[in-house]
C-alpha positions as CSV (number, residue, x, y, z in Angstrom):
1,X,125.1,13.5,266.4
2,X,124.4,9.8,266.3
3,X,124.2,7.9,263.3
4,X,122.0,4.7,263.2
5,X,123.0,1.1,262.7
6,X,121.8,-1.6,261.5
7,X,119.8,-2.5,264.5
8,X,118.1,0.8,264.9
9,X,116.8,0.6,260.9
10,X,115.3,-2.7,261.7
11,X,113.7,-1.4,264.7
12,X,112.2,0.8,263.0
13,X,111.2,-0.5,260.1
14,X,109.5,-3.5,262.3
15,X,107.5,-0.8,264.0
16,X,106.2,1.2,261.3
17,X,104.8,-1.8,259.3
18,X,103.5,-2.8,262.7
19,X,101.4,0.2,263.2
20,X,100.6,0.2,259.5
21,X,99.0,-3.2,260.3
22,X,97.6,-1.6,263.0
23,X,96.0,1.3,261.5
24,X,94.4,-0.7,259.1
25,X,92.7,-2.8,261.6
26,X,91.4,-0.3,263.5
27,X,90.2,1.7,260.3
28,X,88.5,-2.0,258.7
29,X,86.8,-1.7,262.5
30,X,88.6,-4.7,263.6
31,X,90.0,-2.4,267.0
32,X,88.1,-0.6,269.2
33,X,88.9,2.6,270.2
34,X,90.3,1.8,273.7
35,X,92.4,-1.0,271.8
36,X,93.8,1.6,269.7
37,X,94.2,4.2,272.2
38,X,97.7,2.4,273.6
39,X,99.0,1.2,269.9
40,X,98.6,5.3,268.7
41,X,100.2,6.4,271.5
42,X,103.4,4.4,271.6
43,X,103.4,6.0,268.1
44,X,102.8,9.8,269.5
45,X,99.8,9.4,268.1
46,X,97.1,11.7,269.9
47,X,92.9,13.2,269.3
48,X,93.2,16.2,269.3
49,X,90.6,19.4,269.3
50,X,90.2,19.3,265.6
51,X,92.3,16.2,264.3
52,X,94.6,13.9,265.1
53,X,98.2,15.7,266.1
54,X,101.9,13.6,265.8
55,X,104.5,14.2,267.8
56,X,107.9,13.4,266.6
57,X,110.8,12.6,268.2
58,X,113.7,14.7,268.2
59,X,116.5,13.2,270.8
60,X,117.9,16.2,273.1
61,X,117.0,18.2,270.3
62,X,119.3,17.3,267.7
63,X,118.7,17.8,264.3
64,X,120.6,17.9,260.4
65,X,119.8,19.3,257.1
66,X,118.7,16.1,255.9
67,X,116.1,16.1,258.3
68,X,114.6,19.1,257.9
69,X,114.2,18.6,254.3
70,X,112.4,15.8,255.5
71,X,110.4,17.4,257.6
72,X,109.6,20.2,255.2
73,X,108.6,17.5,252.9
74,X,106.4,15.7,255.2
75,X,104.9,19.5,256.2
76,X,103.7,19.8,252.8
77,X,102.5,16.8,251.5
78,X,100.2,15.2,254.5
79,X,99.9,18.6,256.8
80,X,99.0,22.3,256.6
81,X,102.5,23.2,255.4
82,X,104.0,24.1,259.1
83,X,105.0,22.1,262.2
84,X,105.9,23.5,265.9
85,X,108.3,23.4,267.7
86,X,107.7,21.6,271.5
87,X,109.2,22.7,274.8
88,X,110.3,19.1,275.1
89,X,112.6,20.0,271.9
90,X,110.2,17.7,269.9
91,X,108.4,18.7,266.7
92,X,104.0,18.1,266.2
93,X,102.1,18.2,263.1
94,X,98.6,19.6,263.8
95,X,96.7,18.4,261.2
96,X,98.0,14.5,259.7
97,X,95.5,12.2,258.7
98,X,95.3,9.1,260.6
99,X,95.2,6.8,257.4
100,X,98.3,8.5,256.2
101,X,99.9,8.6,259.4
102,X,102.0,5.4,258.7
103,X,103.0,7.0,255.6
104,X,104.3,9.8,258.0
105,X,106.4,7.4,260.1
106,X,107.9,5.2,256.9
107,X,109.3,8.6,255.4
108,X,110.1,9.9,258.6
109,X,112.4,6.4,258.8
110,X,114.4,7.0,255.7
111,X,116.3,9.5,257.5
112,X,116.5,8.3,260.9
113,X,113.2,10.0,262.6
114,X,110.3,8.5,263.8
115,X,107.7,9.3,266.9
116,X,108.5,6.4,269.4
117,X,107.4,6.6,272.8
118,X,106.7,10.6,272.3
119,X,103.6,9.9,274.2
120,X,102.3,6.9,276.4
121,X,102.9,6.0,280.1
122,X,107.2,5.4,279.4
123,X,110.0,7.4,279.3
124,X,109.9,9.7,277.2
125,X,112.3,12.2,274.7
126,X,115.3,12.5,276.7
127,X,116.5,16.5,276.7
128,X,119.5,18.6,277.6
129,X,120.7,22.2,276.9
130,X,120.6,23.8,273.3
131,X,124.0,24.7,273.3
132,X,125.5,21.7,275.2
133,X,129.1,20.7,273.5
134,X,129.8,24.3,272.3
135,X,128.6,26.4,275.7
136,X,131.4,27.9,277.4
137,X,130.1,27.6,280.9
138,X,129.9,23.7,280.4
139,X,132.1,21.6,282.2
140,X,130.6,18.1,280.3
141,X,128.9,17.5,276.9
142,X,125.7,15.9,278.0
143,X,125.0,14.3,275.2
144,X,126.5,11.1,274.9
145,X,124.7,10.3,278.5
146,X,121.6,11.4,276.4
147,X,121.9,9.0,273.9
148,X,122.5,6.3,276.2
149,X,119.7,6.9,278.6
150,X,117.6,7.0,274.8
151,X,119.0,3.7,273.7
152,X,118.3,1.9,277.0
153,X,114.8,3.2,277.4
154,X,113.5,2.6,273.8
155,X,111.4,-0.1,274.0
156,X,112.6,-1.4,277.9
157,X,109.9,-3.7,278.1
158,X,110.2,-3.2,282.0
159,X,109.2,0.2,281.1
160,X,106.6,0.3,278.5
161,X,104.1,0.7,281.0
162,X,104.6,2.5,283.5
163,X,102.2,4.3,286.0
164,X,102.7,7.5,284.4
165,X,104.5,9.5,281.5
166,X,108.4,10.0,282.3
167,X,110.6,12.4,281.7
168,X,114.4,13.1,281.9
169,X,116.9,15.7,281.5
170,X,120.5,16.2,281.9
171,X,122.7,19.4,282.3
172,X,126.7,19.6,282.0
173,X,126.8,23.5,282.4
174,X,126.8,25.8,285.3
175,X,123.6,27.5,284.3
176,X,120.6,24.7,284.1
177,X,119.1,25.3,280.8
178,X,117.5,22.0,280.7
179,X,115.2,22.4,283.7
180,X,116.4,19.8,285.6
181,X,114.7,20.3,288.6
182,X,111.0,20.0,287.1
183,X,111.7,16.2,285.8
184,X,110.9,13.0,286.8
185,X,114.5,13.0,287.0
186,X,117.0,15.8,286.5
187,X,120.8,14.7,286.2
188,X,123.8,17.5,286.5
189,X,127.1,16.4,285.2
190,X,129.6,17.1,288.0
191,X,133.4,16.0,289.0
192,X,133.7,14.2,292.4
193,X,137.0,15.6,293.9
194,X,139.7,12.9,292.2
195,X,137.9,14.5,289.3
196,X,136.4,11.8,288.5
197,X,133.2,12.0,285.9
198,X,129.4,11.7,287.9
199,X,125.8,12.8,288.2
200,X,124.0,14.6,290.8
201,X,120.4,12.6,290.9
202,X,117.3,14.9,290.9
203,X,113.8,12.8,291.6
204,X,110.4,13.9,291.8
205,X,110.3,17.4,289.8
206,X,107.3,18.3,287.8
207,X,104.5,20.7,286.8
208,X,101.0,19.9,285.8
209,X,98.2,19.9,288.6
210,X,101.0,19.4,291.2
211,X,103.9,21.4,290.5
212,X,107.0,20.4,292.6
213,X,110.5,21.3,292.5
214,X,112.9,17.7,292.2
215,X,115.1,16.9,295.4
216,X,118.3,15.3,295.6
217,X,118.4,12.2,296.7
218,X,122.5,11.3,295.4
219,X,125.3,13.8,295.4
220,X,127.9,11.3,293.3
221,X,126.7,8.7,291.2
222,X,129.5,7.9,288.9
223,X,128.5,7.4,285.4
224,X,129.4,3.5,285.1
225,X,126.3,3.3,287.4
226,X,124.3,5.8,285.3
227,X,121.4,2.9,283.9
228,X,121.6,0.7,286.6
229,X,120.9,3.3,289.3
230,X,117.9,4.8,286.8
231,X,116.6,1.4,286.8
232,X,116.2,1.1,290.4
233,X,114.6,4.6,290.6
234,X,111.8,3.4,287.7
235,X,111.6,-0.3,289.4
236,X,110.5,1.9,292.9
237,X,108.5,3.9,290.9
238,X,106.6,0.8,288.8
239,X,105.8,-1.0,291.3
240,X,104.6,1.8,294.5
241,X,103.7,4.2,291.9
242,X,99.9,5.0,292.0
243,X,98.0,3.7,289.1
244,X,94.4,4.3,290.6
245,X,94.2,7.7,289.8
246,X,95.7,9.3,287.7
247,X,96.5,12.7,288.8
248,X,98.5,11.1,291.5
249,X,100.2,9.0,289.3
250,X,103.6,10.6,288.6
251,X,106.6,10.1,290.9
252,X,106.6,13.0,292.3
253,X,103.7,12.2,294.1
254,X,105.4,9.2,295.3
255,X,108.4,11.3,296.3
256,X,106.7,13.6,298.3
257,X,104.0,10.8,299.8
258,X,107.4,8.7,301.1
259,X,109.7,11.7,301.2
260,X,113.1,12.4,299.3
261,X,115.5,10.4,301.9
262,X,113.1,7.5,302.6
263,X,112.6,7.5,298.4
264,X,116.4,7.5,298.4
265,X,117.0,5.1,300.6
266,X,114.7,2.6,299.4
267,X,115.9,3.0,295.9
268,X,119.4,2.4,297.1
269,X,118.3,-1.1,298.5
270,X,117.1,-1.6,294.9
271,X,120.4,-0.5,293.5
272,X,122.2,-2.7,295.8
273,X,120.4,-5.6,294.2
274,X,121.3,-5.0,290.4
275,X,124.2,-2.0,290.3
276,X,126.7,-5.4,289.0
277,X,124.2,-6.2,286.5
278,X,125.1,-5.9,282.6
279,X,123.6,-2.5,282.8
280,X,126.8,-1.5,284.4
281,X,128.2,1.2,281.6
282,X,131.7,0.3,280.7
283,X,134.5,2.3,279.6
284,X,133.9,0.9,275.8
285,X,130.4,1.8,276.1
286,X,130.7,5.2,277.4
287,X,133.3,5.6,274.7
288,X,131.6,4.4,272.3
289,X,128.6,6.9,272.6
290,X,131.3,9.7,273.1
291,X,132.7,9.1,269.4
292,X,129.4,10.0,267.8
293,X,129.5,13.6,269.5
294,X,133.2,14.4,268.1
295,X,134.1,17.9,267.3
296,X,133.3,19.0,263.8
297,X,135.6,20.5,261.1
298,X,136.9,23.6,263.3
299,X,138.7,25.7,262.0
300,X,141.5,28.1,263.4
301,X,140.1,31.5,263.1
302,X,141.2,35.1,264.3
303,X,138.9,35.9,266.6
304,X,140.4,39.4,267.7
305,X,139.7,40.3,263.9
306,X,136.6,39.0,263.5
307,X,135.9,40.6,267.1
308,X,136.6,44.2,265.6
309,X,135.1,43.4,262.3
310,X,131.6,43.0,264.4
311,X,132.4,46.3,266.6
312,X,132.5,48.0,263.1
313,X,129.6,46.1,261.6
314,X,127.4,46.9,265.2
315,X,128.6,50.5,266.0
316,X,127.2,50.9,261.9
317,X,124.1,49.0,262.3
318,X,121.8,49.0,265.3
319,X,119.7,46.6,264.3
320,X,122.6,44.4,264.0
321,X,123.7,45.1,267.1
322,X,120.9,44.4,268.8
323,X,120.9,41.3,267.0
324,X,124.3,40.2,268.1
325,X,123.2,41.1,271.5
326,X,120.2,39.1,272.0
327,X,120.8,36.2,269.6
328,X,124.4,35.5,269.2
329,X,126.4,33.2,272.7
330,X,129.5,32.7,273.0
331,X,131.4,29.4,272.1
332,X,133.8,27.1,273.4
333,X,136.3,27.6,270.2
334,X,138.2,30.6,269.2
335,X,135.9,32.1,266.4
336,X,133.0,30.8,266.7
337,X,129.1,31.5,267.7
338,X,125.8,30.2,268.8
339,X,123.0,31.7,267.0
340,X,119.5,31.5,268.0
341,X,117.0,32.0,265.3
342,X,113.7,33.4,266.8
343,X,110.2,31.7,266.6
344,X,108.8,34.8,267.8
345,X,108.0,37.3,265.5
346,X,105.1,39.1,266.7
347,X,101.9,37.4,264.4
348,X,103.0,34.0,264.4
349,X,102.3,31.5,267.0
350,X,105.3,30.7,269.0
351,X,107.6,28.0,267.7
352,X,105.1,27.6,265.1
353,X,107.8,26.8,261.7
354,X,106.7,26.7,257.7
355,X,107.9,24.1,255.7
356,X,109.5,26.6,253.6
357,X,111.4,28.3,256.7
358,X,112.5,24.7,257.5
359,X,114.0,24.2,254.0
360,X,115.4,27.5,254.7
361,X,116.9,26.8,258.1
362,X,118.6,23.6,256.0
363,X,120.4,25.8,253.5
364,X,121.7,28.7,256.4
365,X,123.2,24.8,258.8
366,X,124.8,24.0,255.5
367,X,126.7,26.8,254.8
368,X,126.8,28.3,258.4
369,X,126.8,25.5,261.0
370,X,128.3,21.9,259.6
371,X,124.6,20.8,258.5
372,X,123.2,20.3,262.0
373,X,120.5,22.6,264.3
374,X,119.1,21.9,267.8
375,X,115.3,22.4,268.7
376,X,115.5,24.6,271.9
377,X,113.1,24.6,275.2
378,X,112.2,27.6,274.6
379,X,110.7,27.0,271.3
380,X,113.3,28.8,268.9
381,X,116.0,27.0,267.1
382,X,119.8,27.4,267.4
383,X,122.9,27.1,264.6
384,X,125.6,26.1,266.9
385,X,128.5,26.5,265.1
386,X,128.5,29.6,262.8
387,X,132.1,31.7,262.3
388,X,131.9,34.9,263.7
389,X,133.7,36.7,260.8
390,X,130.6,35.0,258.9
391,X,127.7,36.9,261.3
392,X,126.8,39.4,259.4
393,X,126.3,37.6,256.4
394,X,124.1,35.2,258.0
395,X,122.1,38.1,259.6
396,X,121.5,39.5,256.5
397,X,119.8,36.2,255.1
398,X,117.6,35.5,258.5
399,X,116.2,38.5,258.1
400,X,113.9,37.8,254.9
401,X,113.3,34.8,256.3
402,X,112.0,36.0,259.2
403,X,114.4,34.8,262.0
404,X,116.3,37.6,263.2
405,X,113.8,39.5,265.6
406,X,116.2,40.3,268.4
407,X,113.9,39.3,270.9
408,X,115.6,36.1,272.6
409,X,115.2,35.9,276.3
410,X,113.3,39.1,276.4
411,X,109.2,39.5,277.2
412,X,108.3,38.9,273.5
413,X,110.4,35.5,273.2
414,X,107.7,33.4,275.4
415,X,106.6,30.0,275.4
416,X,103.2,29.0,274.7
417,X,101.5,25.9,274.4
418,X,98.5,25.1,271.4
419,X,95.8,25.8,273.8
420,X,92.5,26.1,272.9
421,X,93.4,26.6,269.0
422,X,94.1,22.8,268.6
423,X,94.4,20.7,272.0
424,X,91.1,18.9,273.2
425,X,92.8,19.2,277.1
426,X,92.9,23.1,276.8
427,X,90.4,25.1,278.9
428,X,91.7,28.2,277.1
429,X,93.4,29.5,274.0
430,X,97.1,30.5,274.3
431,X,97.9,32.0,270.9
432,X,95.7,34.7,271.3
433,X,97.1,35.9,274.0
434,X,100.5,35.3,273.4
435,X,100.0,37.6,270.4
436,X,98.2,40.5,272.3
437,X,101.0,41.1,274.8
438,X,103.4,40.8,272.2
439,X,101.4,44.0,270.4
440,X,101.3,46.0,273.6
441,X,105.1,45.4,274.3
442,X,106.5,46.1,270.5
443,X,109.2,48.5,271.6
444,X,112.6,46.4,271.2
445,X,114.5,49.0,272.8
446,X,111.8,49.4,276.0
447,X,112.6,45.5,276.0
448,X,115.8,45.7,276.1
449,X,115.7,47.6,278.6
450,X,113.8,45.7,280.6
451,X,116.5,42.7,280.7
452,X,115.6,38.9,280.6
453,X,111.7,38.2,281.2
454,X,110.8,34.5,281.0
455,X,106.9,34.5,280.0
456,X,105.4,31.4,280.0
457,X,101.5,30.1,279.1
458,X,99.7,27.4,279.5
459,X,96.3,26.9,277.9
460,X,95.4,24.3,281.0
461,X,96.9,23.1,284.3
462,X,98.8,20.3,282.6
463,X,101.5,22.7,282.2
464,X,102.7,22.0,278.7
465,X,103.6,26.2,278.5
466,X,105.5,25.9,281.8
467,X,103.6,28.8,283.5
468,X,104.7,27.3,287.3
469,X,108.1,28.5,285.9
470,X,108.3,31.5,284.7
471,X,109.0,34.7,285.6
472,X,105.0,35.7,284.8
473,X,103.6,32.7,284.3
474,X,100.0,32.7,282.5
475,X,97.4,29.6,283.3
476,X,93.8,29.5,281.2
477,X,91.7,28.1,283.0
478,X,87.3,27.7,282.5
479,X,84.8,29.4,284.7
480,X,81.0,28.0,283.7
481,X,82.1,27.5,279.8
482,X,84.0,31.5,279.6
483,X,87.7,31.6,279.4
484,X,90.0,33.6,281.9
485,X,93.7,33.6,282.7
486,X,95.0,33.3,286.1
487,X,98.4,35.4,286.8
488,X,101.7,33.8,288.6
489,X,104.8,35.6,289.4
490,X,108.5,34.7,290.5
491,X,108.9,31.1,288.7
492,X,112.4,30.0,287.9
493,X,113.8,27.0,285.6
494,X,117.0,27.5,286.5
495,X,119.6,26.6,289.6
496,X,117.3,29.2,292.0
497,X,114.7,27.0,291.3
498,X,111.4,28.7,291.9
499,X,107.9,27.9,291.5
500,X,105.3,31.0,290.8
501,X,102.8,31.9,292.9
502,X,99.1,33.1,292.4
503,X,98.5,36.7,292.1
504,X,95.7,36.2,292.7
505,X,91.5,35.9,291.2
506,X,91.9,35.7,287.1
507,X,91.4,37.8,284.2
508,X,89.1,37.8,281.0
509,X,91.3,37.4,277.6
510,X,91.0,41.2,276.9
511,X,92.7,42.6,280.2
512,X,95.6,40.1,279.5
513,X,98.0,42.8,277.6
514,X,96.9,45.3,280.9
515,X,97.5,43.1,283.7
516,X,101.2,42.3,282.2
517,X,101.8,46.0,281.7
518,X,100.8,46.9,285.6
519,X,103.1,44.3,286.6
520,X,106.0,45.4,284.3
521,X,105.1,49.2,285.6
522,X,105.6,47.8,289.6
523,X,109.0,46.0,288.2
524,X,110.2,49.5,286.7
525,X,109.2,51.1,289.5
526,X,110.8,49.0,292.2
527,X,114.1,47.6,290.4
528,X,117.7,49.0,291.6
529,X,120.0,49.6,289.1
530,X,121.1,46.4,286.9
531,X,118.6,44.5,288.9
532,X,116.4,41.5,286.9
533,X,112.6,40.6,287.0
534,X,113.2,37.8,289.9
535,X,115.7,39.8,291.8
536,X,113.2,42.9,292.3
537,X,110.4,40.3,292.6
538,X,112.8,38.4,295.3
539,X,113.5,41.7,297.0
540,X,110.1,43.2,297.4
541,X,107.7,40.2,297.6
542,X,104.4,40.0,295.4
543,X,102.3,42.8,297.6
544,X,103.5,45.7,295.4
545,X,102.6,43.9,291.8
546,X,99.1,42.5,293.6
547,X,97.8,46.3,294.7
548,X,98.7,47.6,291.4
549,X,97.0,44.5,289.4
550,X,94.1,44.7,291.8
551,X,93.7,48.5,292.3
552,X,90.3,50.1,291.8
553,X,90.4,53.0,289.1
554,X,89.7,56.1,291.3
């Protein structure tokens, strides 16, 4: 992972004294509150429900022993002793006091954190798969392109300002685990046919108020052109981007306004203009952000033995191998395994951590995983590197801890937003809810054998939970001060990008767990063998699940 230089300590330093200054004028009454209100930001700074909330940065969702101690630390001494995990692979504190907020920042410095531009109208935390450098189905580690996109975008004073809040992601695998077509822009790593290293450019995806699914507006951008074509996309977007209203102010309301090949074209006038600028990545430079993602200390292991060992140790155990099934991926090296630890057991709000659990987490990358962990879009967390013959011992000590719930991609492994628990945008809580259908669905095994579900909820139409996206997605919204849920099916995140639609008229918080179980009943019903969710939902269209939802008890 990268390492910071000289230069990035400064800048950081320079910018937490500066909103220590800050802070202090604005708590001696010196700044207004709308003066304040942009300074916080830039410092993920937000108001929230109940008190202020930080959001830190966690770049494409990288993160080492070190810095979970940190975090644990910082957990402890100036919050309520947990953190959660973001779908934007950040981490938020719920409960930081403003005046010790620079406090926050100045440890989070020491090892090589901080909360820049986690909020605010610029580009924000740049994000790519969990398991991107070790996944076998990638073709390109995207995360060298991360960190250049993050080192070019921090602090572009071009930038600081833009219409809207900005987000990018970038996949080098076959299957899109980084959602790339709901971002501003969405980037998949691809070889031209000289096999020659490029990006496929995705503009105009998002959720929120106005969900819409990014379109393609380059096939082949090579990656020497990588900043220098992003800059003409944000220059278009700067200056015909809406800034009187803003609902309307992302880009993709500016790429559907113009549409995707007049967008394109005009933004490759603008790249005509400035594609020999110094922006131009060179061979050095894209080198040079390669060496900091360099294979750790493999290993060569015997992974036929270790293979049988976990046969023996699974045909012995079910739990474990349920475990192995759900939680452990396969890996680009002879050996090893990806392991996702769950942020899902049923009772605790998802991605919701403890500051003991992230002390925890730092001893299992330690001896498990070469020290480093990765903060997933789905809320859970991931050891990257672990020995297979070591599996076993690993599962053993997650278990305690509470990690090893075999739920991943199943029902019970959902994403959910704050809601109404803790942010001041919500219309409705999530937690609550996320909780009861977990209680009505705690068969593992009925799970399983339901296949991969992705249930997603959002507390309010801004979409943090991702509901436009999933499988069922869930969407509180208010109705005269009461809160209700309204119901989508047949979202997708993935390459068959999909956006739900409405079921239809919404729910009360108490017929939630019900109205999930009808429309798992219709998908039992309907599936053909070894089918998925989406494929019966493809197949036979949302009639079925709405007469069952909507049926009148005879």
């Amino acid at each position: 992972m990268y390492v910071y230089d000289e230069h990035d300590h400064q800048i950081i330093r320079e910018r937490v004294a500066q909103f220590r200054r800050q802070t202090d004028r604005f708590l001696a009454g010196e700044l207004k509150n709308e003066e304040f209100l942009p300074l916080r930001l830039q410092n993920g700074l937000y108001v929230q429900r109940l008190a202020p909330m930080l959001r830190i940065a966690v770049p494409y969702g990288m993160l080492n022993s070190k810095q979970l101690r940190k975090l644990a630390h910082i957990c402890r001494h100036y919050d309520k002793g947990y953190c959660h995990v973001t779908t934007r692979q950040n981490i938020q504190l719920n409960w930081p006091q403003l005046e010790e907020v620079p406090d926050i920042l100045a440890e989070l410095a020491e090892v090589e954190m901080h909360a820049v531009q986690t909020s605010g109208n610029c580009i924000r935390n740049t994000t790519t798969d969990q398991f991107a450098g070790v996944a076998p189905d990638e073709s390109i580690d995207p995360r060298p392109y991360c960190e250049i996109i993050r080192q070019w975008s921090t602090f572009h004073p071009e930038f600081a300002f833009l219409p809207r809040k900005f987000k990018i992601a970038v996949c080098g695998s076959e299957e899109d685990r980084a959602a790339i077509h709901f971002h501003d822009i969405g980037l998949q790593l691809v070889r031209n046919d000289k096999g020659a290293i490029g990006f496929q450019v995705l503009v105009g995806g998002g959720l929120g108020r106005t969900p819409v699914i990014g379109s393609v507006i380059r096939e082949f951008l090579p990656e020497q052109d990588l900043l220098t074509y992003l800059e003409a996309i944000l220059r278009i977007y700067n200056l015909q981007g809406r800034r009187d209203n803003k609902y309307k102010a992302r880009i993709k309301i500016l790429v559907k306004a113009m549409g995707p090949a007049a967008f394109a074209e005009i933004v490759e006038k603008e790249w005509a203009q400035i594609s020999e600028t110094p922006t131009l990545l060179t061979e050095k430079e894209i080198n040079r952000a390669k060496s900091y993602f360099t294979a750790p200390p493999y290993q060569t292991l015997d992974e036929a033995s270790a293979q049988q060992q976990l046969n023996e140790q699974a045909a012995s155990e079910k739990a474990f191998s349920n475990w192995l099934s759900r939680n452990v991926c396969g890996h680009q090296i002879s050996g090893y395994r990806a392991v996702t630890l769950s942020l899902k057991p049923t009772g605790v709000a998802p991605g919701d951590i403890t500051d003991k659990q992230l002390e925890q987490i730092a001893d299992f990358a330690d001896r498990y995983s070469f020290g480093e962990v990765r903060a997933t879009h789905e809320q859970n967390i991931v050891l990257a590197d672990v020995p297979a013959a070591q599996l076993y011992a690993l599962w053993q000590e997650l278990r305690p801890a509470g990690f090893a719930t075999a739920n991943i991609g199943t029902l019970n492994d959902m994403i959910c937003c704050p809601g109404g628990d803790f942010c001041s945008l919500a219309n409705a809580k999530s937690i609550p809810i996320a909780e009861a259908i977990q209680r009505e669905f705690d068969d593992l095994d009925y799970l399983y054998d339901l296949g991969d579900i992705d249930l997603n909820i959002s507390g309010c139409m801004n979409a943090c939970g991702h509901h436009h996206i999933g499988h069922i997605g869930i969407l509180g919204v208010d109705k005269k001060g009461e809160e209700f849920y309204q119901v989508q099916l047949g979202g997708n995140a993935g390459k068959q990008a999909a956006l739900g639609k409405v079921l239809g008229p919404s729910f009360g918080a108490d017929e939630m767990p019900s109205v999930v179980r009808k429309v798992i009943d219709v998908f039992v019903a309907n599936r053909i063998d070894g089918e998925t969710f989406s494929e019966t939902y493809l197949r036979v269209g949302i009639e079925p699940f709405k007469e069952r939802v909507y049926a009148k008890a005879s």
